[in-house]
C-alpha positions as a Markdown table, in Angstrom:
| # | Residue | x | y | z |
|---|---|---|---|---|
| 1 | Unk | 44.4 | -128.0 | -9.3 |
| 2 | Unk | 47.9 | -130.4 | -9.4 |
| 3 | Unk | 50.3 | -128.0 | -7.6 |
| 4 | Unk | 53.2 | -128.2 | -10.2 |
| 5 | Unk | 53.7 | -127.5 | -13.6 |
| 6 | Unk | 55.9 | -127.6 | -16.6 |
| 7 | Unk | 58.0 | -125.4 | -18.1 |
| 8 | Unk | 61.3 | -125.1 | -20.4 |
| 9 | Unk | 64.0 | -123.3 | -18.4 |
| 10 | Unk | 67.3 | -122.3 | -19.2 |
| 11 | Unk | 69.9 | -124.3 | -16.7 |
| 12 | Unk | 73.3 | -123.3 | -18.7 |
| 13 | Unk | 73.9 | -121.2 | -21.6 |
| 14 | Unk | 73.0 | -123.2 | -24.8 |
| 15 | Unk | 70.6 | -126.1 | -22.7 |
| 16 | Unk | 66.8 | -126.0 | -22.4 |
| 17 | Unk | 65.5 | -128.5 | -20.1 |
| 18 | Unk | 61.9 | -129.6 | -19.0 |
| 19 | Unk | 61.6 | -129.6 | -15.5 |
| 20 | Unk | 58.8 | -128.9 | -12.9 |
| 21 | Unk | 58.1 | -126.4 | -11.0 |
| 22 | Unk | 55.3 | -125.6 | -7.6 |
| 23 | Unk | 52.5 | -122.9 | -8.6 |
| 24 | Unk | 52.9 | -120.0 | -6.6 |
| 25 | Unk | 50.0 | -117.4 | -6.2 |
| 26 | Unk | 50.3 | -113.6 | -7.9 |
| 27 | Unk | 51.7 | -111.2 | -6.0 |
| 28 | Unk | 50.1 | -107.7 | -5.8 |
| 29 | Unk | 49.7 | -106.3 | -9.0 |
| 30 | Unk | 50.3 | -109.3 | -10.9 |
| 31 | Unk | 48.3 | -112.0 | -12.5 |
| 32 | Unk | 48.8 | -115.7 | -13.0 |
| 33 | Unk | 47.9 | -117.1 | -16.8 |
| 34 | Unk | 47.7 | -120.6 | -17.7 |
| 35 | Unk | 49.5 | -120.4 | -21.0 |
| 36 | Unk | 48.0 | -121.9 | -24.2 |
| 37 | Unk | 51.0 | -121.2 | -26.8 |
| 38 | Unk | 54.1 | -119.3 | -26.9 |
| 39 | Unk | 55.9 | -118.3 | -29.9 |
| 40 | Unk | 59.7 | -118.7 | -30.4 |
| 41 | Unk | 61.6 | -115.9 | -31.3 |
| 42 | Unk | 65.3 | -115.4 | -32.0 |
| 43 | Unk | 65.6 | -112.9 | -29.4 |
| 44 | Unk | 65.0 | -115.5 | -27.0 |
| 45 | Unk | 68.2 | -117.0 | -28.0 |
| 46 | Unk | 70.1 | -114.2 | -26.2 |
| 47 | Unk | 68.5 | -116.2 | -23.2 |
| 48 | Unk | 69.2 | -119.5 | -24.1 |
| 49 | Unk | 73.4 | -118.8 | -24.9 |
| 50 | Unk | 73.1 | -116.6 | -21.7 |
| 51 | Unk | 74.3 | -113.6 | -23.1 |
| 52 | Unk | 71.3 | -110.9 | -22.3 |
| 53 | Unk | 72.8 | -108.1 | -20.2 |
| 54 | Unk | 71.6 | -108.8 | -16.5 |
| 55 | Unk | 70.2 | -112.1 | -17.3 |
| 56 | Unk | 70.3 | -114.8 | -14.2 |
| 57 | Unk | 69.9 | -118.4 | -15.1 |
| 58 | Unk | 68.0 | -120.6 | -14.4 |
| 59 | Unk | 65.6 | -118.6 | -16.6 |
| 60 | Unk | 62.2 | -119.9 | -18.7 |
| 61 | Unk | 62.6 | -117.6 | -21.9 |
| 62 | Unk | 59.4 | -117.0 | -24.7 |
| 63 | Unk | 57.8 | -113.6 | -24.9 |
| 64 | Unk | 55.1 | -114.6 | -26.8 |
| 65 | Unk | 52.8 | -115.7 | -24.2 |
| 66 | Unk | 48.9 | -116.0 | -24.9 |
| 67 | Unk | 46.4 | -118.1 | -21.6 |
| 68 | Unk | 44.1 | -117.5 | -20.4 |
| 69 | Unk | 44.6 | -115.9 | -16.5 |
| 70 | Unk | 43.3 | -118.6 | -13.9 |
| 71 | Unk | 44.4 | -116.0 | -10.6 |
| 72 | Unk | 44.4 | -112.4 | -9.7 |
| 73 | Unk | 46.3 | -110.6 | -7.6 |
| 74 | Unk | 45.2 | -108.2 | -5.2 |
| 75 | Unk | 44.9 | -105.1 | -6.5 |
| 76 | Unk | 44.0 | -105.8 | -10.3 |
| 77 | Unk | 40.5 | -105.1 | -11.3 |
| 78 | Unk | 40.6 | -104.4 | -14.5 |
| 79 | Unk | 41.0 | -108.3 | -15.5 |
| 80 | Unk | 39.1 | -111.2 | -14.8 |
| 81 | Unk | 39.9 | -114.9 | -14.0 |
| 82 | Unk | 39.0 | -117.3 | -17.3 |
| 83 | Unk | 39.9 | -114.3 | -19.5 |
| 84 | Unk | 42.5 | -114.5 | -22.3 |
| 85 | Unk | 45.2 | -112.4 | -22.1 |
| 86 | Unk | 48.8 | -112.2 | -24.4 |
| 87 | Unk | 51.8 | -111.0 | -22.6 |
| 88 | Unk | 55.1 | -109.5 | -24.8 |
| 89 | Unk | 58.8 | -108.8 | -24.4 |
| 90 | Unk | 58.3 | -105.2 | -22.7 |
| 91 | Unk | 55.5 | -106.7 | -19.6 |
| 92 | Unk | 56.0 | -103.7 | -17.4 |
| 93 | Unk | 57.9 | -100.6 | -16.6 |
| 94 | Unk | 59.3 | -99.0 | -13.6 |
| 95 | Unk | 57.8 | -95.6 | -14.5 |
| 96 | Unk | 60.1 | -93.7 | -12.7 |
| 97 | Unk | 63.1 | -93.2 | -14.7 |
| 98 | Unk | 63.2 | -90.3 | -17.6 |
| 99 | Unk | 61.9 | -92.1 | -20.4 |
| 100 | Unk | 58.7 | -93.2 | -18.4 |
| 101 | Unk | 58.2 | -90.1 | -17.0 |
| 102 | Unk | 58.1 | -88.2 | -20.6 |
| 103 | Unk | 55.6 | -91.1 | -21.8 |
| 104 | Unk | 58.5 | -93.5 | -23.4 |
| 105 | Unk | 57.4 | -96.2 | -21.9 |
| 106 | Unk | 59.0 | -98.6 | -24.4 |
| 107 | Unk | 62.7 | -97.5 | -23.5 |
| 108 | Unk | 62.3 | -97.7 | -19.8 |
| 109 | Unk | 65.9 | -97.9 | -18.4 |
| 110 | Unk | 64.3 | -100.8 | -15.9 |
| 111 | Unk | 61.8 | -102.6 | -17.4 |
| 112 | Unk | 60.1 | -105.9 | -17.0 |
| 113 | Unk | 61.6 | -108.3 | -19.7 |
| 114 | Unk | 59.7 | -111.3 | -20.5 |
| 115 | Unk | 62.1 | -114.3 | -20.4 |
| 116 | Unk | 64.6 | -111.7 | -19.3 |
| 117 | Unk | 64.2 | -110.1 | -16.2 |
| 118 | Unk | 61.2 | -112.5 | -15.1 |
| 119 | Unk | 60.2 | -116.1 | -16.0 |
| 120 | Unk | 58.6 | -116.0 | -19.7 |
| 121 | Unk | 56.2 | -118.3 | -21.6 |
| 122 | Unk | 57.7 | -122.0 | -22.3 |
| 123 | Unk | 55.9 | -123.4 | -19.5 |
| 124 | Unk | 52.2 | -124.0 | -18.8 |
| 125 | Unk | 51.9 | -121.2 | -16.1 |
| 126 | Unk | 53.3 | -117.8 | -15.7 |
| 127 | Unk | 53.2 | -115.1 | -13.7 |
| 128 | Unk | 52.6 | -111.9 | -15.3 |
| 129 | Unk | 52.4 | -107.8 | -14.3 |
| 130 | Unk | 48.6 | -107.1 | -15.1 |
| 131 | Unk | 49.5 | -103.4 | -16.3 |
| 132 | Unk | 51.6 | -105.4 | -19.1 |
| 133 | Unk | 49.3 | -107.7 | -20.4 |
| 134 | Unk | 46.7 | -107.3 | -23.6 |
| 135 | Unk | 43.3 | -108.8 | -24.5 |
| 136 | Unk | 43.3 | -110.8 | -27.4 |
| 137 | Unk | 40.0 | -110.8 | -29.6 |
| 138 | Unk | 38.1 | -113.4 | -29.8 |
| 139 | Unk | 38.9 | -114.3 | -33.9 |
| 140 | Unk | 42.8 | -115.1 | -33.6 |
| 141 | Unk | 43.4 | -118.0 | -32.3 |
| 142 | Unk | 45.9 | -118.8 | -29.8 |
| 143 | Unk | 48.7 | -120.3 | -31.9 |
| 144 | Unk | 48.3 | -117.5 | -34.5 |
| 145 | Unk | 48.0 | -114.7 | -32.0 |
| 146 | Unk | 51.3 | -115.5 | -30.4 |
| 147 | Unk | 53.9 | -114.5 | -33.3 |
| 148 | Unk | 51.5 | -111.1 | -33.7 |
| 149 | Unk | 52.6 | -109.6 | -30.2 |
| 150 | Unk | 56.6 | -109.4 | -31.2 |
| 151 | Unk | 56.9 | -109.6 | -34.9 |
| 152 | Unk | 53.7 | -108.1 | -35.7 |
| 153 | Unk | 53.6 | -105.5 | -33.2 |
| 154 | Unk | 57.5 | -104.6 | -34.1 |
| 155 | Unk | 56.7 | -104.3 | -37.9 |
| 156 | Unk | 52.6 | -103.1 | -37.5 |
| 157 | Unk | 54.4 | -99.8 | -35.1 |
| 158 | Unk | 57.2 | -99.2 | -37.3 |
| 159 | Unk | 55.1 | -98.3 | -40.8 |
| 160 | Unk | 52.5 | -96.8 | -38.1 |
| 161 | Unk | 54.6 | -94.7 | -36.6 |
| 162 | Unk | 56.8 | -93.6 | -39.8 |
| 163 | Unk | 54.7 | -91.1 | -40.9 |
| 164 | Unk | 54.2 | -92.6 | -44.3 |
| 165 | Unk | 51.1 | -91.7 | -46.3 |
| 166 | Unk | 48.7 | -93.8 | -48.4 |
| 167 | Unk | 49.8 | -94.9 | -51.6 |
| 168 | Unk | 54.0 | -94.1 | -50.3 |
| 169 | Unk | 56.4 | -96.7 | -51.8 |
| 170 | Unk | 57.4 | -99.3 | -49.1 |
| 171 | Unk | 59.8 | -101.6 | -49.6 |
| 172 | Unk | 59.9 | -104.6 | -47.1 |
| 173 | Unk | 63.8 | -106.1 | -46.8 |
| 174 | Unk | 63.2 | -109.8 | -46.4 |
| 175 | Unk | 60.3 | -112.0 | -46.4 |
| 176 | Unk | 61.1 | -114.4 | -43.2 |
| 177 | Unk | 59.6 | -114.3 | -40.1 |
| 178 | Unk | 59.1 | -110.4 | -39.3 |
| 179 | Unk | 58.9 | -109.9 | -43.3 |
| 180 | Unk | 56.3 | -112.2 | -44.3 |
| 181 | Unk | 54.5 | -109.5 | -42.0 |
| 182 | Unk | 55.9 | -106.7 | -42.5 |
| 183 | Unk | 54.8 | -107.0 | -45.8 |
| 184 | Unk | 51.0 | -107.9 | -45.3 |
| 185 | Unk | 50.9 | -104.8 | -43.1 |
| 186 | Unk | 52.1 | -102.7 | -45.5 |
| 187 | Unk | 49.6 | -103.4 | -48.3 |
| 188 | Unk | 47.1 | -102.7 | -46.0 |
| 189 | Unk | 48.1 | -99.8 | -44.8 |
| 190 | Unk | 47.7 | -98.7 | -48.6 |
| 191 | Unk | 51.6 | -98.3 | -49.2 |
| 192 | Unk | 52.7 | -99.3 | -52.4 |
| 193 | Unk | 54.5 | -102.7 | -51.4 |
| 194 | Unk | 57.7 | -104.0 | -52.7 |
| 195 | Unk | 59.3 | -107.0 | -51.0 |
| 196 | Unk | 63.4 | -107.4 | -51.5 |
| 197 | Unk | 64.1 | -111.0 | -51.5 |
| 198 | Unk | 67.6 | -113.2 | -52.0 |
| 199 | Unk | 66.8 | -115.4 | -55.0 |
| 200 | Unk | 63.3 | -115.9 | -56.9 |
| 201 | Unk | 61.5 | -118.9 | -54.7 |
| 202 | Unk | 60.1 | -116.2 | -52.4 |
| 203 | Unk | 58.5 | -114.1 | -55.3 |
| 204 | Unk | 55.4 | -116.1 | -56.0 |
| 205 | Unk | 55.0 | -116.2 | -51.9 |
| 206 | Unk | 56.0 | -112.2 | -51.3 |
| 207 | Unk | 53.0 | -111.6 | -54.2 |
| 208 | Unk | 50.2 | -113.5 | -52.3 |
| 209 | Unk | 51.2 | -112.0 | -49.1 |
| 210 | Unk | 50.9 | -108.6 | -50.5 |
| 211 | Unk | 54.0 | -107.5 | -52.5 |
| 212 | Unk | 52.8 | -105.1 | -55.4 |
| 213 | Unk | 56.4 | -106.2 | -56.8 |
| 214 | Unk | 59.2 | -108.2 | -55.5 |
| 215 | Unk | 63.4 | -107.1 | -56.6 |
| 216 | Unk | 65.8 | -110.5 | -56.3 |
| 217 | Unk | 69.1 | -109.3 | -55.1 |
| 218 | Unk | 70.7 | -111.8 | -57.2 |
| 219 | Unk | 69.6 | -110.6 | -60.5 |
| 220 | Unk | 69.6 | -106.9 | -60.0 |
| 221 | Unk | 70.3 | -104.0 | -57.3 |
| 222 | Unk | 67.5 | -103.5 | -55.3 |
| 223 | Unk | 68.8 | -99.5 | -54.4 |
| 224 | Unk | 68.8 | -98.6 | -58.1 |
| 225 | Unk | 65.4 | -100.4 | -58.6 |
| 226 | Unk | 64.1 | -98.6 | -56.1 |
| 227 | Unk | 65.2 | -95.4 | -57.6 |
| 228 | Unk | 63.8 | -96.2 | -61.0 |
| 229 | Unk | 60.1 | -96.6 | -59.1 |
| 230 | Unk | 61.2 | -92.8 | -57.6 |
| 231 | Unk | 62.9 | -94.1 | -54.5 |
| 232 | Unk | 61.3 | -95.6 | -51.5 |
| 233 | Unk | 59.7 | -93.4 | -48.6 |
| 234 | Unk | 60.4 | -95.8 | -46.5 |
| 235 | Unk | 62.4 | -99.1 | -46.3 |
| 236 | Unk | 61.6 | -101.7 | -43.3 |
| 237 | Unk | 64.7 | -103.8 | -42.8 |
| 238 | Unk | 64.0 | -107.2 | -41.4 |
| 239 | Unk | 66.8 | -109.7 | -42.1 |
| 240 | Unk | 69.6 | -110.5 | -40.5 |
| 241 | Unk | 72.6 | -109.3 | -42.7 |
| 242 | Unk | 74.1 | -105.8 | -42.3 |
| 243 | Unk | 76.0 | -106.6 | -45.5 |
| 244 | Unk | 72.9 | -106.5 | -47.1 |
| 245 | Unk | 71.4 | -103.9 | -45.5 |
| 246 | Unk | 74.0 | -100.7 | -46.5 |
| 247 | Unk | 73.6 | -100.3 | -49.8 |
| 248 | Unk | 69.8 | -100.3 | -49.7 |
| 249 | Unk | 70.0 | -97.1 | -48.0 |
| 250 | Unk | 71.0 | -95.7 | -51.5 |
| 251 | Unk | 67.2 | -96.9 | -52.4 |
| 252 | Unk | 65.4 | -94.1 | -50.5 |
| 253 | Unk | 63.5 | -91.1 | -52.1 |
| 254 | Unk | 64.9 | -87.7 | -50.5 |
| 255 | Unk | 63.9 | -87.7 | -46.7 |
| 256 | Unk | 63.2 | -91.1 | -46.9 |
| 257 | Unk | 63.4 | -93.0 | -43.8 |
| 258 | Unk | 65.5 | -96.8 | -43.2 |
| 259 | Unk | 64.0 | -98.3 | -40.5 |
| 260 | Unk | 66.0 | -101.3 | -38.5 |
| 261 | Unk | 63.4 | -104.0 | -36.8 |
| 262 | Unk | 65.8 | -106.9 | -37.8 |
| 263 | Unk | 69.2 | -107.6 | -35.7 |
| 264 | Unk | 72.1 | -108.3 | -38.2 |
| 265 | Unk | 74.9 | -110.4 | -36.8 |
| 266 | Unk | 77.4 | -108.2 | -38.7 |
| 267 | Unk | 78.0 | -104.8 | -38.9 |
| 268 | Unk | 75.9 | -102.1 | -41.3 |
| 269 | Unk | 78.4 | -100.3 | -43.9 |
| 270 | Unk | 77.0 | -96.6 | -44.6 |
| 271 | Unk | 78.3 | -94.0 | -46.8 |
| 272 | Unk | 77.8 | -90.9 | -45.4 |
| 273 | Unk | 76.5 | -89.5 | -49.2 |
| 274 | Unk | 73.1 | -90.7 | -49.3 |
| 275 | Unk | 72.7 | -89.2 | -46.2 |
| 276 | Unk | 73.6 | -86.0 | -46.3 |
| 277 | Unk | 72.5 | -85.3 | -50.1 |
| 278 | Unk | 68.6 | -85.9 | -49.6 |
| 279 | Unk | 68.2 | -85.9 | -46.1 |
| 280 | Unk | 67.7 | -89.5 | -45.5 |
| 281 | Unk | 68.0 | -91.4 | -42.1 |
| 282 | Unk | 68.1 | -94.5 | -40.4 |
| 283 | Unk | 67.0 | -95.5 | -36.9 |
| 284 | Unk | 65.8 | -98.3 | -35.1 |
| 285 | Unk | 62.1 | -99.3 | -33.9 |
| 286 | Unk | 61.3 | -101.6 | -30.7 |
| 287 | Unk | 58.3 | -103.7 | -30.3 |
| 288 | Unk | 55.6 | -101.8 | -28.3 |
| 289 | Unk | 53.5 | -101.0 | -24.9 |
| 290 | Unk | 50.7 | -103.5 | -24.2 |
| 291 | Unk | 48.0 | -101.5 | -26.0 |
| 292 | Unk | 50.1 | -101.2 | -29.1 |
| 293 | Unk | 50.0 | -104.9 | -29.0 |
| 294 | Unk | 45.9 | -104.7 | -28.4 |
| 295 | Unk | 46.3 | -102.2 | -31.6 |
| 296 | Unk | 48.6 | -105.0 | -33.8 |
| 297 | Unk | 46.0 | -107.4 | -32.9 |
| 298 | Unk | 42.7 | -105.6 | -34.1 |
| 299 | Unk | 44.1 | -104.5 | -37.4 |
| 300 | Unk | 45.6 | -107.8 | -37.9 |
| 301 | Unk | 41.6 | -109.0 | -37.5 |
| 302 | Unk | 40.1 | -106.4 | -39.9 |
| 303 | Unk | 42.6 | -107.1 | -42.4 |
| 304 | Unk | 42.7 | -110.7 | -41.6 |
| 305 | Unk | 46.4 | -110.4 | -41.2 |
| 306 | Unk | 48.4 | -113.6 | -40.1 |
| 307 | Unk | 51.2 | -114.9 | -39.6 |
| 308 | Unk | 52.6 | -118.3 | -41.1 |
| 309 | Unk | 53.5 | -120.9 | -38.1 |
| 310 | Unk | 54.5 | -123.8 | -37.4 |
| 311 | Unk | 53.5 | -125.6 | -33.7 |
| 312 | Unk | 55.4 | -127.9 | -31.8 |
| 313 | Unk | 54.7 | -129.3 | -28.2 |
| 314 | Unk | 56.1 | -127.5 | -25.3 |
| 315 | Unk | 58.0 | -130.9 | -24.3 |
| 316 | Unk | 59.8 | -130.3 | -27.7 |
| 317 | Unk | 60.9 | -126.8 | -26.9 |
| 318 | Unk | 64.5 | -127.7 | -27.8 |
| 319 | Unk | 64.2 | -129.4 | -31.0 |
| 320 | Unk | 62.2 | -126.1 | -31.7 |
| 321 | Unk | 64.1 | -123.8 | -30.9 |
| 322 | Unk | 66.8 | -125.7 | -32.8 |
| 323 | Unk | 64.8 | -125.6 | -35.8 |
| 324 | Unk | 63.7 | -121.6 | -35.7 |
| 325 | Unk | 68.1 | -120.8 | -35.1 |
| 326 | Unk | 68.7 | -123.3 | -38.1 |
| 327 | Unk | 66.5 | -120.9 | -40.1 |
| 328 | Unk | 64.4 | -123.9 | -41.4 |
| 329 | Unk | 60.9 | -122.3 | -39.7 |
| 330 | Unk | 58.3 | -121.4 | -42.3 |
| 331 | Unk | 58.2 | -118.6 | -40.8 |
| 332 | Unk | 57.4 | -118.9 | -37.1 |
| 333 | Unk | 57.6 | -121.3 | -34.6 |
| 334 | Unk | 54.8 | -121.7 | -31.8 |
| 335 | Unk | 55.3 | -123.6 | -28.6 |
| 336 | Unk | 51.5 | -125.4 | -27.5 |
| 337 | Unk | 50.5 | -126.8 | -24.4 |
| 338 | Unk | 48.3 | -129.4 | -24.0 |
């Protein structure tokens, strides 16, 4: 086996350079994966500009990892050398603070960040925690499995764990790269699915996906066409502008629910009415533990849910990258080594 590798670090805020780097062997606990593609997400550009709290540089960002693990550590049995594995943003937990210890293993106050905290998945080798890694079924292939364990497991656990019913109205808020998802999840969770687009040339796409009907925020307001269909139970907010994002609020039935997965660069305006009259609320949902993301990935099989990529070699992580912050990814893209 050749003794180095690639891999994509991050030297200075705002460069991504290839260098190479020695193998090392898995330390207890830990497995070692020879990656076969790593999605790119725009989290990962809190890595790249250097701005993640606690982040050291040089650091390889990606935390949508999918190898195959070519060397256990000691200690892990459950796993076994040649098997393909996927590894996520949250890859282990310190299980000590209070969150772990009452079962909230996603909001550990100390946890194992891919690409954060540890070296993530531009690269052809990475060293992973086995107790955050997830098997990945045989029917997605690597490429396509990538994007599923952080934008599908962040939209999949937020209608899952919303306590919608079937046949609820479910409006999805954007159709990009978590949309385009969040959308396909919904209809086959049996809500009734309404996509909220900017402009009409997503309509025809947000239909195929899923989308029982699709409101342009150009040509009308989304709230009060969400009020004439008897207000949404739920809306799933995945785009990036909080200016967008307030008034939406107004769009939910009594008690409905606004739920955040998208990061807006700008500030959410809320009126404290719709709130208080109806008993609505809004809170935020994070990704998921490793079986959530063995979860995203089975129902993404029996539904044959996917997600719409775009691949690029891992030597042309940078030109990537550029092209998923330039917003000109349809919708995600996919790092693949060779």
């Amino acid at each position: 086996m050749k003794g180095t590798y690639k891999a994509v670090e991050v030297s200075a805020p705002g460069t991504l350079r290839v260098v190479e780097r020695p193998v090392s062997e898995p330390g207890a606990g830990q497995v070692r994966i020879r990656v076969e593609a790593c999605g790119i997400c725009h989290t990962d550009a809190a890595t790249v500009m250097g701005i993640y709290p606690g982040l050291t540089l040089p650091r390889v960002p990606g935390h949508e990892v999918i190898g195959r693990i070519e060397a256990l550590g000691s200690g892990v049995s459950r796993w076994k050398i040649g098997q393909r594995v996927g590894v996520g943003l949250l890859s282990g937990e310190d299980g000590t603070c209070e969150p772990c210890r009452r079962g909230d293993i996603v909001n550990c106050q100390n946890p194992v960040t891919s690409g954060v905290t540890v070296d993530g998945g531009y690269a052809e080798v990475m060293i992973a925690e086995a107790r955050g890694i997830a098997s990945i079924p045989d029917e997605l292939g690597s490429a396509e499995a990538a994007p599923l364990l952080c934008a599908g497991i962040t939209t999949y656990n937020a209608l899952r764990n919303a306590g919608l019913r079937g046949g609820d109205l479910v409006a999805v808020q954007g159709v990009g790269g978590l949309g385009h998802l969040g959308i396909q999840f919904a209809r086959h969770m049996g809500f009734r699915t309404v996509a909220i687009g900017r402009g009409r040339e997503k309509e025809k796409l947000a239909k195929e996906l899923g989308a029982h009907v699709y409101i342009d925020t150009v040509a009308e307001n989304a709230a009060a066409a969400l009020q004439r269909m008897g207000g949404a139970r739920a809306i799933l907010a995945t785009g990036t502008s909080g200016e967008a994002m307030g008034p939406l609020v107004s769009g939910l039935a009594a008690r409905g629910k606004f739920i955040l997965v998208g990061v807006p660069e700008d500030p959410i305006q809320l009126g404290a009415f719709p709130l208080i009259f109806g008993g609505r609320s809004i809170y935020g949902s994070l990704t998921g533990t490793p079986i959530d993301n063995e979860d995203t990935l089975a129902f993404s099989v029996l539904e044959n849910i996917r997600p719409m990529i775009e691949t690029a070699p891992l030597e042309e992580a940078a030109a990537a990258y550029a092209r998923m912050m330039e917003g000109k990814a349809r919708f995600r893209m996919v790092l693949v080594t060779k």
